[in-house]
DRENKE-848699 format. One record per residue (C-alpha): x, y, z; residue in three letters. Coordinates in steps of 0.1 Angstrom, whole numbers. Example, Ala and Ser with C-alpha at 12.3 -4.5 7.8 and 13.67 -1.06 7.14 Angstrom:
<rs>
123_-45_78_ALA
137_-11_71_SER
</rs>
This chain:
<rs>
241_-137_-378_UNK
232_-110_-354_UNK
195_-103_-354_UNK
194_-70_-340_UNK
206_-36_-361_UNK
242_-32_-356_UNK
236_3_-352_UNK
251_19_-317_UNK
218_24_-291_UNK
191_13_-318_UNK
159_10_-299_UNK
144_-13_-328_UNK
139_-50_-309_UNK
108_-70_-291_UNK
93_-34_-286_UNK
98_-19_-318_UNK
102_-46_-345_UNK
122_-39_-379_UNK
128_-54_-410_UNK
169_-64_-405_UNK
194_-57_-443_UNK
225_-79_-445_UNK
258_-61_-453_UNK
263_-52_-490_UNK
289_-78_-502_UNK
308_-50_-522_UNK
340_-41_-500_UNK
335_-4_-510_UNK
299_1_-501_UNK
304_-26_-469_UNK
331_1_-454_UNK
305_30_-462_UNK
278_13_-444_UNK
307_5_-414_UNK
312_40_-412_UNK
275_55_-409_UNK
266_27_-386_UNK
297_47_-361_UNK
307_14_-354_UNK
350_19_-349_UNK
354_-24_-344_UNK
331_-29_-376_UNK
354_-10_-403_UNK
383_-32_-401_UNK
362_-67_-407_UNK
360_-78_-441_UNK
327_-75_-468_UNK
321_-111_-459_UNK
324_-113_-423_UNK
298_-81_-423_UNK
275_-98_-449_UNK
274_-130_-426_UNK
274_-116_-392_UNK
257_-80_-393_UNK
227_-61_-400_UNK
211_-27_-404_UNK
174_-24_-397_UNK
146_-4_-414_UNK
146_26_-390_UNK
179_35_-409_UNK
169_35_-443_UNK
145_65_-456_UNK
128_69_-487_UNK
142_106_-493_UNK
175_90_-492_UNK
172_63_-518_UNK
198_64_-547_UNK
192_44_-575_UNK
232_48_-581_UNK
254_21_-573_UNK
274_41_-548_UNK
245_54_-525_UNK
261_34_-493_UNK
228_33_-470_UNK
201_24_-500_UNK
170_-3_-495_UNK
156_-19_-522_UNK
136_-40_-502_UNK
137_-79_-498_UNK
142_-91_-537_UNK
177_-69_-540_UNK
184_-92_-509_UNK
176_-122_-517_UNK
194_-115_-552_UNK
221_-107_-537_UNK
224_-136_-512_UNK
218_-163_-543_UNK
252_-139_-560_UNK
268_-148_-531_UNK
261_-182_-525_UNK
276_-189_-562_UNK
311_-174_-552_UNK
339_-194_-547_UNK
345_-201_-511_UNK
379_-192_-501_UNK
405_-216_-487_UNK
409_-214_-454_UNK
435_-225_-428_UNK
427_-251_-403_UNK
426_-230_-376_UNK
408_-207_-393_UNK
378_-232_-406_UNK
375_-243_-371_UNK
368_-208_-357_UNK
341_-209_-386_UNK
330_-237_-370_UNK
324_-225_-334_UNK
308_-193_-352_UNK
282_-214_-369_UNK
273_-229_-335_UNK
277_-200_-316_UNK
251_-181_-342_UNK
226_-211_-336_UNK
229_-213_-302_UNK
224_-174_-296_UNK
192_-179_-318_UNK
177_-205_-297_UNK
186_-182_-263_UNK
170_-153_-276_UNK
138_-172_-285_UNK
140_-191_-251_UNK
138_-226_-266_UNK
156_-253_-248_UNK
187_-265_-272_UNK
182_-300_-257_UNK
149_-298_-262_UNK
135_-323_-288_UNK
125_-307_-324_UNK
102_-335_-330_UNK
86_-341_-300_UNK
108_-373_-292_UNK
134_-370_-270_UNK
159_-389_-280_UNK
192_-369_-265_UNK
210_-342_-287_UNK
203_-360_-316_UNK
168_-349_-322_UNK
171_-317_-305_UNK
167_-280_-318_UNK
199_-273_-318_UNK
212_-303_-341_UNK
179_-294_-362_UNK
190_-260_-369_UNK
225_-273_-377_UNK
213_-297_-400_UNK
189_-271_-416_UNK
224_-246_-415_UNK
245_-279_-437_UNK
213_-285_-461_UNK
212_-248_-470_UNK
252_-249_-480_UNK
268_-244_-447_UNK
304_-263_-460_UNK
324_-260_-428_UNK
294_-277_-410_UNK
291_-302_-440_UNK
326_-310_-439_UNK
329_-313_-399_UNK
300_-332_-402_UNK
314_-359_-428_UNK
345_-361_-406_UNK
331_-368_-376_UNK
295_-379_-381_UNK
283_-354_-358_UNK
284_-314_-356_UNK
281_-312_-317_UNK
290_-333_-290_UNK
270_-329_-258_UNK
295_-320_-238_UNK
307_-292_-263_UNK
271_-275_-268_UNK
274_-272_-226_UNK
306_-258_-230_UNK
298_-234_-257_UNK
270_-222_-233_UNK
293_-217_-203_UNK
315_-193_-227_UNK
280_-171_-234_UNK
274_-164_-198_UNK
305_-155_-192_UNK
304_-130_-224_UNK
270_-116_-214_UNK
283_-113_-176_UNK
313_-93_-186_UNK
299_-70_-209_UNK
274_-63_-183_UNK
302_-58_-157_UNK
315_-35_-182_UNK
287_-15_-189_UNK
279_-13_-147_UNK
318_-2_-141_UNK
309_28_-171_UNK
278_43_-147_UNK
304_43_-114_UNK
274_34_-95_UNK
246_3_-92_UNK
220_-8_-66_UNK
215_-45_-60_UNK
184_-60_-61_UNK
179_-100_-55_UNK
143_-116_-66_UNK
123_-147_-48_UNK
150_-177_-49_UNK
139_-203_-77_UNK
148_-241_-80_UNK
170_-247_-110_UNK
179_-287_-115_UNK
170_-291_-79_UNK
189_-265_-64_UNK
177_-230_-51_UNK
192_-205_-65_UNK
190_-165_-60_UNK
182_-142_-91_UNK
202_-114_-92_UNK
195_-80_-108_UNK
217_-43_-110_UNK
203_-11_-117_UNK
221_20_-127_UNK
224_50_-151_UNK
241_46_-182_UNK
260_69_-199_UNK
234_85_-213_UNK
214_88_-181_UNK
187_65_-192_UNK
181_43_-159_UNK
185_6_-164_UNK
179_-26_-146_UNK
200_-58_-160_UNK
193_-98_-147_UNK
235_-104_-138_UNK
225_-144_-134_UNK
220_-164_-110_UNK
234_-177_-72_UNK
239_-206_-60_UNK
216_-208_-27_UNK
225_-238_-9_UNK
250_-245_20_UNK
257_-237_53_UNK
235_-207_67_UNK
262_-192_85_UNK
281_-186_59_UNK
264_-185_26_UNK
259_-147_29_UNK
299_-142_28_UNK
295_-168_3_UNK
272_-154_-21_UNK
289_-113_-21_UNK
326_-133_-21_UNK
312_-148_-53_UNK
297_-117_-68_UNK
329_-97_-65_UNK
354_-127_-74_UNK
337_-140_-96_UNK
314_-115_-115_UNK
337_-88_-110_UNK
312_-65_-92_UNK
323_-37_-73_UNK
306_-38_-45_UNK
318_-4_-30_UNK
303_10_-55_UNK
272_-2_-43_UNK
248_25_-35_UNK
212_8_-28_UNK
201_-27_-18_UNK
165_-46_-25_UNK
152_-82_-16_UNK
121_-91_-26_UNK
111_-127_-12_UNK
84_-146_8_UNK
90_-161_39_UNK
107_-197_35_UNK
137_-175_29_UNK
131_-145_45_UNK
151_-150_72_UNK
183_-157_52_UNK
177_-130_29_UNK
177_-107_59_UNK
207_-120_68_UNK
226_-117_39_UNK
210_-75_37_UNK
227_-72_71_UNK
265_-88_58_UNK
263_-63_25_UNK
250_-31_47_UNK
280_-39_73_UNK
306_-49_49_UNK
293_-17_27_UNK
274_10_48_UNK
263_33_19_UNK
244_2_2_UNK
211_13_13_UNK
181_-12_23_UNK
149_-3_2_UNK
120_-15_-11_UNK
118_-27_-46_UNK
98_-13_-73_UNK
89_-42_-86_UNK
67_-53_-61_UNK
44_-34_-42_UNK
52_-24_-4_UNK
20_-44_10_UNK
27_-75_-8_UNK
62_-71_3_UNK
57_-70_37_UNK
30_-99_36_UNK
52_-118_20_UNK
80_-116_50_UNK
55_-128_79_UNK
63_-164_87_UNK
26_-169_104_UNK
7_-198_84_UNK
-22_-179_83_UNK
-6_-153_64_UNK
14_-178_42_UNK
-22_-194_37_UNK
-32_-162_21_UNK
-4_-152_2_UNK
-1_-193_-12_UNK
-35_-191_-24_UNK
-31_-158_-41_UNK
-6_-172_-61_UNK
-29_-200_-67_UNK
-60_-172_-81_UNK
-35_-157_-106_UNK
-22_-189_-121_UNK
-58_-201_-120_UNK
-76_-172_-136_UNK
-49_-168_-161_UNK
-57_-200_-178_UNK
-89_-187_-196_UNK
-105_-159_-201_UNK
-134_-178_-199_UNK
-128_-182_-166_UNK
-122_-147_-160_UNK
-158_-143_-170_UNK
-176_-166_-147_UNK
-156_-139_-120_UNK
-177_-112_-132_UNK
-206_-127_-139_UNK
-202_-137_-102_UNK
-196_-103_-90_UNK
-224_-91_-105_UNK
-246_-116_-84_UNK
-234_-102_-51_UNK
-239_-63_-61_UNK
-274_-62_-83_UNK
-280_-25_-68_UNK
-244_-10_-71_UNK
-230_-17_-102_UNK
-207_10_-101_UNK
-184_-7_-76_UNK
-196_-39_-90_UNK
-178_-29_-124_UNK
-147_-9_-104_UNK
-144_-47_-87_UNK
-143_-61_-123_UNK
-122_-39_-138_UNK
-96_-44_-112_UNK
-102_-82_-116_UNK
-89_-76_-151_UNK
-57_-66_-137_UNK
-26_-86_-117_UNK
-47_-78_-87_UNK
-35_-103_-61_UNK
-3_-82_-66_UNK
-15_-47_-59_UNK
-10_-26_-28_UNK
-49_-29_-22_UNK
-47_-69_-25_UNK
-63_-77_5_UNK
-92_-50_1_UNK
-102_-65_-29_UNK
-99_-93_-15_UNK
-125_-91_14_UNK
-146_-74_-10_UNK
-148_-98_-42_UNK
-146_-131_-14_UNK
-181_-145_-18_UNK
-178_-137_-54_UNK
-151_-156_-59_UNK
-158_-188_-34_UNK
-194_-187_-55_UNK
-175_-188_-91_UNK
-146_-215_-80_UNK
-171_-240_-65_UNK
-191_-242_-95_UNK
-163_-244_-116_UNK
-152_-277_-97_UNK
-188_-287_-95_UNK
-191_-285_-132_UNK
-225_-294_-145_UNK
-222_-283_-179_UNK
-186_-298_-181_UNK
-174_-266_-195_UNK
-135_-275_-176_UNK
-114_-300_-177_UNK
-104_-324_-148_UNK
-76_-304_-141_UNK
-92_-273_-139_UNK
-119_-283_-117_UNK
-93_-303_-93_UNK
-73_-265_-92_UNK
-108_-249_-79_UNK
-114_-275_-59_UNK
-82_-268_-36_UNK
-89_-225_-40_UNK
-120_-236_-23_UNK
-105_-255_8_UNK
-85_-227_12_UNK
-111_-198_11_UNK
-132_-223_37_UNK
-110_-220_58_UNK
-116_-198_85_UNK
-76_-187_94_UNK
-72_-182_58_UNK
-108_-155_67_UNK
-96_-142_98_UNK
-58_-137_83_UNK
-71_-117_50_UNK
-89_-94_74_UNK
-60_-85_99_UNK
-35_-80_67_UNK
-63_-57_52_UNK
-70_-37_82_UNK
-30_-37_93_UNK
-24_-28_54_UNK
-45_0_54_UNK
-23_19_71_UNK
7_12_47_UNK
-15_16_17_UNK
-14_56_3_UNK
22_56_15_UNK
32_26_-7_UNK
12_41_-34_UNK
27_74_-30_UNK
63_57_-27_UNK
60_40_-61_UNK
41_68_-76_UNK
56_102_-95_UNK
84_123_-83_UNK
59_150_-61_UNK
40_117_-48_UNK
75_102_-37_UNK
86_132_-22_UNK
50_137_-2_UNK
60_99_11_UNK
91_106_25_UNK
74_134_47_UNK
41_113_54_UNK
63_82_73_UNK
62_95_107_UNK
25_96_103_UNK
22_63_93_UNK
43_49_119_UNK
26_65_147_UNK
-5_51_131_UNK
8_15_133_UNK
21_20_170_UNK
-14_34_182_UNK
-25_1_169_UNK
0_-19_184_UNK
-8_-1_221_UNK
-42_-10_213_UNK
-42_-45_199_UNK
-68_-59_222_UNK
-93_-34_210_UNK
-86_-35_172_UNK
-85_-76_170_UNK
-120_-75_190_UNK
-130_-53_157_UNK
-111_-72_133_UNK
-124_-107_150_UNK
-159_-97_149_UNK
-156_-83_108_UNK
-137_-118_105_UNK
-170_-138_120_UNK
-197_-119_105_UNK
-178_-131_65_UNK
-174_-168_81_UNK
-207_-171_91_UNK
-223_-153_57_UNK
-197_-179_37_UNK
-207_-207_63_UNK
-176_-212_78_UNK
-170_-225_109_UNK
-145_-204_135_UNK
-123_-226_148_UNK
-85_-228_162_UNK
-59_-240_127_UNK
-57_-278_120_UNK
-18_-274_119_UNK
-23_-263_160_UNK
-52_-287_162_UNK
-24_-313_157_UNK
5_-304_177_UNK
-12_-293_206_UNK
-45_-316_214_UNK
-42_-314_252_UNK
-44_-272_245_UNK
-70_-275_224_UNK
-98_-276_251_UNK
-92_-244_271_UNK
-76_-224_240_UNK
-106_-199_225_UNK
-99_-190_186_UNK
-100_-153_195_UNK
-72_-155_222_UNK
-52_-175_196_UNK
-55_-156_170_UNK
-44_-123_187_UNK
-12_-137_199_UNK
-9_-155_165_UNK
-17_-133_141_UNK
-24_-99_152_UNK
2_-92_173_UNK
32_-105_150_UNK
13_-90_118_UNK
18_-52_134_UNK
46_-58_148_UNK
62_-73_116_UNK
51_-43_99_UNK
65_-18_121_UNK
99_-33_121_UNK
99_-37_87_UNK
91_2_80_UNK
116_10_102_UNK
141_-13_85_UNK
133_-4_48_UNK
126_32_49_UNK
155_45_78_UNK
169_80_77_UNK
198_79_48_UNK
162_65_23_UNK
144_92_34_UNK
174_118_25_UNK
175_102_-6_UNK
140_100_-15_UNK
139_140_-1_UNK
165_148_-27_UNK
132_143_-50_UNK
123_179_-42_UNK
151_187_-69_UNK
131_179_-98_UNK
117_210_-115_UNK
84_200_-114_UNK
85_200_-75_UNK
103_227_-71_UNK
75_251_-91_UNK
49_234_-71_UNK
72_246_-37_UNK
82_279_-49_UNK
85_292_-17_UNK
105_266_-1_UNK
144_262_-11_UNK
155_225_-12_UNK
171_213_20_UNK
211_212_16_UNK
213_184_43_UNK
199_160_18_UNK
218_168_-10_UNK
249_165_16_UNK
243_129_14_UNK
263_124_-18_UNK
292_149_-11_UNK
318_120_-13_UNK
302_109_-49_UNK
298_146_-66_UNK
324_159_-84_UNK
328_191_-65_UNK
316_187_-30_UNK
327_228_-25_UNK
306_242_-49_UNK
275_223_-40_UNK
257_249_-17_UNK
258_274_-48_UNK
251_249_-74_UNK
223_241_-55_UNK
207_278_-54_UNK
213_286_-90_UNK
196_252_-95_UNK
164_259_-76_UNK
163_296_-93_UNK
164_284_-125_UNK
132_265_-121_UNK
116_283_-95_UNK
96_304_-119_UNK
73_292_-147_UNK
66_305_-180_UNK
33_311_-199_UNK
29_281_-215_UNK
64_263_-205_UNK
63_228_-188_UNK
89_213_-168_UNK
102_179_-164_UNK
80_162_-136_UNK
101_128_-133_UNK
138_123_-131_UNK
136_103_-166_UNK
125_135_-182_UNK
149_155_-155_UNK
182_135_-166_UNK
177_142_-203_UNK
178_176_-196_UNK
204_198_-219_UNK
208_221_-192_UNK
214_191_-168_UNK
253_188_-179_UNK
260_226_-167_UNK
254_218_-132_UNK
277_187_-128_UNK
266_182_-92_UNK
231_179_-98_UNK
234_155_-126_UNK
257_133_-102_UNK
231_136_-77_UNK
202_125_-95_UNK
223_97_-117_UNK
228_87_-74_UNK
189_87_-74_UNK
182_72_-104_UNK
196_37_-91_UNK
174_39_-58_UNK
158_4_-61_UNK
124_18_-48_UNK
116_41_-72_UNK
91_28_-100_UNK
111_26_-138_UNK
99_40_-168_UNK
81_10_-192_UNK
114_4_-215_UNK
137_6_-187_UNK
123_-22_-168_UNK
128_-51_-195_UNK
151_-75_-168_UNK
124_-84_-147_UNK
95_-88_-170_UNK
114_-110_-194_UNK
128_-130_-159_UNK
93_-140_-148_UNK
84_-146_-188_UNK
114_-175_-188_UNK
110_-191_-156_UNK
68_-193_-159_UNK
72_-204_-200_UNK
106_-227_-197_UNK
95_-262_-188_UNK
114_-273_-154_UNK
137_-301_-164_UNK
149_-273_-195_UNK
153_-241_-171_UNK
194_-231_-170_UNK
207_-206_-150_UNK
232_-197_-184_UNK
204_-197_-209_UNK
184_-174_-185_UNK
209_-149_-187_UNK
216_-156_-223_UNK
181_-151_-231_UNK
170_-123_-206_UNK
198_-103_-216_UNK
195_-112_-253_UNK
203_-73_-263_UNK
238_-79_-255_UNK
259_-76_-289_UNK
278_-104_-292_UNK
309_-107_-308_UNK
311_-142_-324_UNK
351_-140_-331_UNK
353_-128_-296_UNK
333_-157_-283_UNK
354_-183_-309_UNK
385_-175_-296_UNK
374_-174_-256_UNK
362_-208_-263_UNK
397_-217_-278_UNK
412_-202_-251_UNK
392_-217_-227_UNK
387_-252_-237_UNK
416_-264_-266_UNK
443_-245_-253_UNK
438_-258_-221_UNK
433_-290_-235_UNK
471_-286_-257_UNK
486_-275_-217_UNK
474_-305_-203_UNK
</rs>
């Protein structure tokens, strides 16, 4: 059974749930149904194979449309004519079938079970009855057995044959031949839009191995952006070759074009950093046009933090991770925060509640982490310490044991003195991240504003000694208010005792800290945001919204030149480009234009000017640019699987299975792939 409508780009799923209507079992009304679902591969299955396998959700059915006749092929007649009609059906004969045939039933049934369990991310070896006692009592021999008590005969009869449905060893095989199906069809689907970006998440440890999430965006074909999880790899081996390694894989193996690769995005902390970098340099040389950016789905500050190998900034970062997890358990928890925040501002409760409401939020991800930060830091110190102190024993153990160790942490002055140099560095970066993830006209202001910030950051740089005197001082005066002593890092305390004596904390912390934070960031700017970006990000200015607001200017043609090898007519550009900017140049009473490129790519109009609509399906996979809500599924339901999936039941196939669990799967396709795959081999051998 598929449970999602078999209907061609049905948006009813997660977001939009619907009521799902088997198949009628009538061969004439089955083929009606086949052919107002558009569906070309469902017409020539049979009534039963529909009735089993497919359905049709509400959105389809309307009331105005009801027929009480027997030949009405799209009628609803709600949940008792289905049931009725599944009890008519289950009192039919079954038909004989041959042997090859039952046993293709057979890897349906599993396959249909299986793809259940990956879409609801439960763990098929996971025990149903909280015993485990290997495949046996897991979900996925539970739901078999429930599939043979509710008259499943080929399972019955497989089951009587060989006192077992499954075999171990066959479930893991049956989930190797579901990634691969998902893989391909989203290989397919990635060839379809020409051209992808590549974007690669923090690497994750799967059955004791790292391994490297892997994600594509692109257009479809019709110009809706998406962003798809393509699996995982393998992150292991020998440094010097595991970038070769890793895009050998992804173009052998996946089947990944990789010159069609247009944009490249890494977002990862710095354990990894290095090799990450390493591996952004081997794709840009073996494939110029993939462009290093920033990824949306983190914010420009936390990115760059999160690529600084000093411990003090590691410290900070660690222990932000640490906050989330920590206030996330309760919102009880989240309470004794505000209640705490409301202690340390009794006369401004304006920014006390601005402070709150932010609290609310993923804040330790935001651009302005390290602001709010500094400002909530007593606050927060005052609400974990009597959370582990815990005189009403309101927490549990564990609870007071995980504030206990957020309190060594904010006690300790490097973890101080390293939140105040990010937040004063970061202030720099801040309205241009904001601007870079923000709306087409705030994108486009970015792009222009980089110089600006740059030569802010270098100022800085010339002038370290005077802006760490500031930033030391601000550092001191929140030690001493917190009582914290200042004093050199235990990890140097340790490795360098003889030092110790004549090193000051100030002096270390310049040449530590400061000095490597700036110039981190400036390199990094450089290195995410070069020239061909900004061209790019430039091209904004094509979006009709932006071009009313800068009616007097004319879009620059050297941006747009970028993408003369992608467009279809490279020669015809210059005066596309003019009839492009006077169409929208001039407002209406009353008439809105599109302010986003969503909005700009469902244009009607879009399809006359075939070089625009190449251009901004080029823009459109830019990894940096912030997706609409619907379009950014991938990542969302990525971090859902890896925080909710117990360690010792996270798979890299059931990941993919169940992140991209709105691929439609063919369960005759996936039968005879595993016949292919496994018996025939078998037969060979």
């Amino acid at each position: 059974m598929q449970n999602h409508c078999a209907v061609p780009n049905c948006p009813s799923g997660k977001s939009d749930p619907q009521p799902l209507f088997r198949f009628p079992n009538d061969a004439e009304r089955s083929k009606k149904w086949a052919e107002k679902c558009q569906r070309q591969d469902l017409i020539d299955r049979s009534p039963e194979h529909l009735y089993r396998y497919y359905r049709v959700c509400g959105k389809h059915f309307e009331t105005s449309l009801i027929d009480s006749t027997k030949d009405n092929e799209m009628e609803s007649k709600g949940r008792k004519k289905m049931k009725k009609s599944q009890a008519a059906t289950a009192k039919e004969d079954i038909p004989t079938l041959s042997e090859e045939e039952e046993y293709k039933e057979y890897l349906k049934s599993l396959f249909e079970v299986l793809l259940l369990l990956g879409e609801q991310s439960i763990p098929p070896m996971g025990p149903a009855n909280n015993k485990d006692q290997g495949l046996g009592s897991s979900s996925f021999q539970a739901l078999l057995d429930n599939r043979i008590m509710c008259g499943d005969e080929v399972l019955k009869k497989r089951y009587n044959d060989n006192k077992e449905c499954c075999s171990t060893e066959q479930l893991n095989q049956l989930i190797e031949v579901c990634e691969k199906f998902v893989r391909s069809k989203l290989v397919e689907e990635i060839k379809q839009s020409s051209f992808f970006s590549l974007l690669t998440g923090d690497p994750v440890k799967i059955s004791g191995e790292w391994q490297l999430p892997v994600f594509v965006r692109y257009v479809d074909e019709s110009n809706f952006q998406r962003e798809r999880f393509v699996g995982f790899l393998n992150f292991e081996g020998d440094r010097d070759i595991l970038a070769e390694k890793l895009l050998s894989e992804m173009t052998d193996k996946w089947g990944l074009d990789m010159e069609k690769c247009r944009g490249q995005a890494h977002s990862c902390s710095g354990t990894h950093f290095n090799q990450i970098k390493i591996l952004a340099a081997k794709l840009m040389e073996m494939h110029p046009r993939a462009v290093l950016t920033l990824s949306s789905s983190q914010s420009l500050n936390m990115s760059l933090a999160s690529g600084m190998a000093q411990s003090g900034v590691q410290l900070v970062m660690f222990t932000f991770k640490k906050i989330e997890s920590f206030f996330g358990q309760s919102a009880l928890l989240q309470l004794e925060l505000e209640n705490a925040i409301s202690i340390f501002y009794p006369d401004n409760e304006e920014k006390a509640n601005e402070l709150k409401e932010i609290c609310r939020t993923g804040w330790t991800r935001r651009n302005d982490a390290f602001e709010v930060a500094v400002d909530i830091l007593e606050a927060l110190l005052l609400c974990i310490d009597s959370v582990h102190d815990n005189e009403d024993m309101k927490w549990s153990d564990q609870v007071s044991q995980n504030a206990l160790e957020i309190s060594k942490a904010l006690t300790d002055f490097e973890f101080v003195i390293a939140l105040v140099v990010l937040k004063n560095v970061m202030t720099l970066t801040q309205a241009f991240g904001k601007n870079i993830q923000g709306n087409a006209t705030e994108t486009h202001l970015a792009a222009a504003s980089l110089k600006a910030v740059l030569h802010s950051l270098k100022e800085v740089s010339d002038n370290i000694d005077v802006y760490h005197e500031f930033w030391n001082d601000e550092a001191l005066t929140i030690a001493a208010t917190m009582e914290i002593s200042a004093k050199l890092p235990r990890s140097f305390l340790r490795k360098h005792q003889a030092e110790c004596g004549s090193m000051r904390p100030e002096s270390y912390y310049k040449e530590h800290l400061s000095v490597p934070v700036v110039n981190h960031t400036i390199r990094e700017m450089n290195r995410l945001f070069c020239e061909d970006h900004l061209k790019l990000l430039r091209c904004l200015s094509l979006i009709p919204a932006v071009i009313e607001q800068h009616k007097s200017t004319e879009p620059e043609e050297v941006n747009v030149q970028a993408f003369n090898n992608d467009i279809p007519n490279a020669g015809t550009l210059s005066a596309e480009l003019h009839c492009w900017w006077v169409k929208w140049n001039k407002k209406g009473k009353g008439e809105t234009f599109p302010s986003s490129l969503h909005e700009t790519l469902q244009l009607a109009d879009v399809k006359f000017f075939p070089n625009m609509l190449a251009v901004f399906r080029l823009i459109g996979v830019l990894p940096a640019l912030a997706l609409e809500d619907n379009c950014n599924v991938a990542y969302k339901r990525f971090t859902m699987y890896m925080e909710s999936t117990p360690d010792r039941f996270k798979s890299k196939s059931l990941a993919l299975l169940n992140i991209n669990y709105d691929v439609r799967f063919d369960l005759d396709s996936l039968a005879d792939t595993y016949v292919k795959t496994y018996l025939e081999v078998q037969q060979e051998s």
